[in-house]
C-alpha positions as CSV (number, residue, x, y, z in Angstrom):
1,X,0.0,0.0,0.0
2,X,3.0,2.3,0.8
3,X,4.7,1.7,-2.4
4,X,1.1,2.8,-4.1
5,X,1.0,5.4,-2.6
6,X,4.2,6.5,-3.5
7,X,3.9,5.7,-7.1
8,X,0.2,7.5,-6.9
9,X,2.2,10.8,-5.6
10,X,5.1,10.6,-8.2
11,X,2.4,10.1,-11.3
12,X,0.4,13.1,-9.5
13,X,3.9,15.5,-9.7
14,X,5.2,14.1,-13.0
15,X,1.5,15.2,-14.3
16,X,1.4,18.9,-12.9
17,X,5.0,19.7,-13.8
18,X,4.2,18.5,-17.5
19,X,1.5,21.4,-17.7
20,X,-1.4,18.7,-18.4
21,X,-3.4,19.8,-14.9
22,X,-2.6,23.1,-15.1
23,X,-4.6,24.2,-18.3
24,X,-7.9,22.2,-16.6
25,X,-7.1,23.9,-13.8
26,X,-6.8,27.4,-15.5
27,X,-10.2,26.8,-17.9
28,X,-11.7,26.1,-14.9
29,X,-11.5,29.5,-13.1
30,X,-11.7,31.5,-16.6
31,X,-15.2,29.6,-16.5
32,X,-15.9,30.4,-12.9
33,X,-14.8,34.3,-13.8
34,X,-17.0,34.7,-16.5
35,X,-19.3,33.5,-14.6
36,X,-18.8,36.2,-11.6
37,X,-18.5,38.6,-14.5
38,X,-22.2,37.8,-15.9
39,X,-24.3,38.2,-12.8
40,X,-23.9,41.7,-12.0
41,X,-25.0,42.0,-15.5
42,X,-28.1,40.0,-15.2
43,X,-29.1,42.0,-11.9
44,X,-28.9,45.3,-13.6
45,X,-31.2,44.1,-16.7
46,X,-33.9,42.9,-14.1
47,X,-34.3,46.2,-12.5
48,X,-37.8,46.9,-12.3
49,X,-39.3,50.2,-11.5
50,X,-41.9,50.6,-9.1
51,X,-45.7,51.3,-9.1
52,X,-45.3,55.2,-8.6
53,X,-41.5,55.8,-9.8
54,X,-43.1,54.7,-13.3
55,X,-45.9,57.1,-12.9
56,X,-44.0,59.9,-11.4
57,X,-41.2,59.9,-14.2
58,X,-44.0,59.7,-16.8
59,X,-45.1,62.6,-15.4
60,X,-41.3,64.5,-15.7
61,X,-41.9,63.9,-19.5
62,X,-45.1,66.0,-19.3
63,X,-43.1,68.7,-17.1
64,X,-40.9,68.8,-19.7
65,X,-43.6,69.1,-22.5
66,X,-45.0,71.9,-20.5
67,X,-41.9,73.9,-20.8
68,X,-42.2,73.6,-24.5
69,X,-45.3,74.9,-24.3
70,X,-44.5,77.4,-22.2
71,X,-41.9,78.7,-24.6
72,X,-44.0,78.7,-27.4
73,X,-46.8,81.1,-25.8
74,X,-43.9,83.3,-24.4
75,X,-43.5,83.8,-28.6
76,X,-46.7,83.9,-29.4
77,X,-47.2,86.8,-26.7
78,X,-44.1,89.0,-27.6
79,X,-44.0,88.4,-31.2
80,X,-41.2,86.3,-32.3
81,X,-41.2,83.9,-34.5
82,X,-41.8,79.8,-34.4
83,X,-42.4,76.9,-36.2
84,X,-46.1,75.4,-35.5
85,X,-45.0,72.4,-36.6
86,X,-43.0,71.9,-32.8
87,X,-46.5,72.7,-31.2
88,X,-48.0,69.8,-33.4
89,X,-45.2,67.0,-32.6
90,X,-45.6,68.1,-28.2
91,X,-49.5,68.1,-28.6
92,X,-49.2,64.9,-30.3
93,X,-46.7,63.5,-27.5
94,X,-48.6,64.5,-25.3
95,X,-51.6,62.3,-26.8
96,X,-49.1,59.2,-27.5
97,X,-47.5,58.9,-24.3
98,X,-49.9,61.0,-21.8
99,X,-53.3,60.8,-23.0
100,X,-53.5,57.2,-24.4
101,X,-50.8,55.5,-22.5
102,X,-49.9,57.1,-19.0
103,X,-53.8,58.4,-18.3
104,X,-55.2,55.2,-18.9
105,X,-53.0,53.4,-16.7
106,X,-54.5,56.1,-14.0
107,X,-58.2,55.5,-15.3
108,X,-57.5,51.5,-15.1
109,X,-55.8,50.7,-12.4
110,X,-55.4,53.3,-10.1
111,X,-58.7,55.3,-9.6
112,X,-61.1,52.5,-9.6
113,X,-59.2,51.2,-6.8
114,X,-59.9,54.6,-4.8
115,X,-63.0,54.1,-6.0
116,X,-63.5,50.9,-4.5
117,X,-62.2,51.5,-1.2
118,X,-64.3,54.8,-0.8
119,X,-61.3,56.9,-0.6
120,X,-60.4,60.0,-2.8
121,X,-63.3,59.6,-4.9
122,X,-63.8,63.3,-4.7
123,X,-60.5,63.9,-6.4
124,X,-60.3,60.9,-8.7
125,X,-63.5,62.4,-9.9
126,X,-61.8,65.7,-10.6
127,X,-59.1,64.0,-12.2
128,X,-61.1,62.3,-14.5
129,X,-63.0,65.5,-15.8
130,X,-59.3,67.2,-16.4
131,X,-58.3,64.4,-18.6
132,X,-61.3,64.7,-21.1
133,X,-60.5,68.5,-20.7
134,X,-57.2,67.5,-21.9
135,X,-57.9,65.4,-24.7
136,X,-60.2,68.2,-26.3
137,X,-57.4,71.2,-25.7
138,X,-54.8,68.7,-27.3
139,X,-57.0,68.2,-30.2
140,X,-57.5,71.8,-30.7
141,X,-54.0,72.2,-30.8
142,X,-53.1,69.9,-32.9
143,X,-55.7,71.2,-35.6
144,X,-54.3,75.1,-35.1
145,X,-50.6,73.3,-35.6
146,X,-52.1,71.5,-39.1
147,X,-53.6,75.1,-40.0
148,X,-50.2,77.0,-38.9
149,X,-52.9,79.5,-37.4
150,X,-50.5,80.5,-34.3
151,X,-53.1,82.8,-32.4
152,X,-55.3,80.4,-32.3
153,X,-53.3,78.4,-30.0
154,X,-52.6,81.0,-27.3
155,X,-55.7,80.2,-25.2
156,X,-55.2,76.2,-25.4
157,X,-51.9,76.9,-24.3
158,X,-52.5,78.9,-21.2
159,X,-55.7,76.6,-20.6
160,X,-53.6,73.0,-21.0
161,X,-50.7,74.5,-18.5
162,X,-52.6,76.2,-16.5
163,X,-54.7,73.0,-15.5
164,X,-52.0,70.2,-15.9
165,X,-49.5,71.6,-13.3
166,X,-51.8,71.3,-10.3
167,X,-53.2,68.4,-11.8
168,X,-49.8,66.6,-11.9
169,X,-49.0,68.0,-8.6
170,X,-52.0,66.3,-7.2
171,X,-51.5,63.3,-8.1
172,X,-47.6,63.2,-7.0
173,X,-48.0,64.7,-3.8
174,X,-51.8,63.2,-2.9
175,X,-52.9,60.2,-5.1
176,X,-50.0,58.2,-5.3
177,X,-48.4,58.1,-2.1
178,X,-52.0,56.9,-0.9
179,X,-52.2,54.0,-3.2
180,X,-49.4,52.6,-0.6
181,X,-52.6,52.1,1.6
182,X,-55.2,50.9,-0.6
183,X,-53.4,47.4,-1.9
184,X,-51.0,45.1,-0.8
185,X,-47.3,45.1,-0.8
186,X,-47.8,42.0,-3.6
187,X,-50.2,44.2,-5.9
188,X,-48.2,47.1,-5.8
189,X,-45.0,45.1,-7.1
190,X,-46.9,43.0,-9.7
191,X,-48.4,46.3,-10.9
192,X,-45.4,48.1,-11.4
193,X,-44.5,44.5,-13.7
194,X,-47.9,44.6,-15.2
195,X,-47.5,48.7,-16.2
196,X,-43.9,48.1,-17.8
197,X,-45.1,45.0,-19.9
198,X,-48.4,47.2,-21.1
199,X,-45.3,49.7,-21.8
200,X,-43.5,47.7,-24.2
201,X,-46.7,46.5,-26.1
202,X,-47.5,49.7,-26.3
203,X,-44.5,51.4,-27.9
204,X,-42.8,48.5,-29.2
205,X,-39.7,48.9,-26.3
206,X,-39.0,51.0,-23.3
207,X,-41.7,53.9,-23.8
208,X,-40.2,56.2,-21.7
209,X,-37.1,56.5,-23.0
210,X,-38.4,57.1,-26.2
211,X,-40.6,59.8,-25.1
212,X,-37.8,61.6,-23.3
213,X,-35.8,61.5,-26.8
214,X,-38.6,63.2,-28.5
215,X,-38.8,65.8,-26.0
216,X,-35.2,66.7,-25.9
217,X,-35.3,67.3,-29.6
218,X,-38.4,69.5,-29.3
219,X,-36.2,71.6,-26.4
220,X,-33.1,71.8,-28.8
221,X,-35.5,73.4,-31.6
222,X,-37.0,75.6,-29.4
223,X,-32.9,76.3,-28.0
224,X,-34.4,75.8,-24.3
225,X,-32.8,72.0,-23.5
226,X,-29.5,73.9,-21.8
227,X,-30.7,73.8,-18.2
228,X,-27.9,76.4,-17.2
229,X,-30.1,79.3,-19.3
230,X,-32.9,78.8,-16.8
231,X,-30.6,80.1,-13.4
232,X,-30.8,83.6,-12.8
233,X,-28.3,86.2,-12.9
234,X,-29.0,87.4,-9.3
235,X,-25.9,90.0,-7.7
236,X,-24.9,88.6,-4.6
């Protein structure tokens, strides 16, 4: 048995120094690094974004368009010149990605819920009422955009912001820190799964993303995307 187990340790060194364990050896751990190196990739694609961050950066993207807006009646009001066109491409983003997407997510999911449990109704109500209100102004607009008849969108304009930034407001600092009380922890996380899969149907990929693109090129034409122009030149 000795003399085995000394030939079994002399065919075990004879192998190593002739380099035919060490490549095993070394495929092994490149195997074992990729795999280390994979994982952190497969947690960052499985990020999901929750019930009210989804809602709450949808509604950035109407901030946004509201700006664009707002620069357009700031020319329509002193005179200087646009292109209508930029009012017809934000009213109609405003219809893709607000109005037929991010609204009827609210009208779906969220405010029959409130509904249900006897809370809010009052403002859900409300709510409701300014999103028909919306869809009529945004079809106006459009139409005065088609027609390049730029007085006729200064009221719409006033009337759309004037009534979307409480209404946003409302729902961000009310609405949806509520729903936390209304359902589960469970049907707030499979919601938030349910919204981004309706997303992708949707617009064929990651909606949002696509929606910010659009508004950043609207901001560039209008030269208002550099955030630094917005800080004012106060003396200290």
């Amino acid at each position: 048995m000795d003399r085995n187990r000394r030939q079994f340790l002399i065919t075990g060194s004879a192998l190593v120094s002739s380099g035919l364990i060490s490549p095993l050896s070394s495929l092994a751990q490149q195997k074992g690094a990729e795999t280390k190196k994979a994982e952190p990739q497969k947690e960052e694609k499985e990020e999901e974004v929750s019930t009210n961050e989804d809602l709450m950066r949808e509604h950035g993207v109407l901030n946004r368009i509201l700006l664009v807006y707002d620069e357009v009646l700031r020319r329509i009001h002193t005179k200087q010149d646009f292109d209508p066109a930029v009012i017809g491409s934000a009213a109609g983003l405003i219809k893709s990605f607000i109005e037929d997407y991010h609204e009827k997510l609210e009208e779906n999911y969220l405010f029959p819920r409130f509904e249900k449990a006897g809370k809010m109704i009052e403002l859900t109500v409300n709510l409701r009422a300014q999103h028909a209100m919306g869809r009529r102004i945004t079809e106006h607009l459009m139409a005065s955009a088609k027609s390049k008849d730029k007085a006729a969108m200064a009221q719409p304009l006033e009337q759309f912001i004037r009534m979307y930034r409480p209404h946003e407001a409302r729902e961000d600092t009310v609405l949806f820190p509520a729903f936390h009380q209304i359902v589960s922890r469970h049907e707030y996380d499979a919601l938030g799964e349910e919204f981004e899969g309706i997303e992708r149907k949707t617009f064929g990929g990651d909606g949002f993303d696509m929606a910010v693109d659009k508004v950043t090129q609207l901001e560039k034409q209008l030269s208002i995307y550099d955030l630094s122009q917005f800080t004012p030149n106060v003396p200290l």
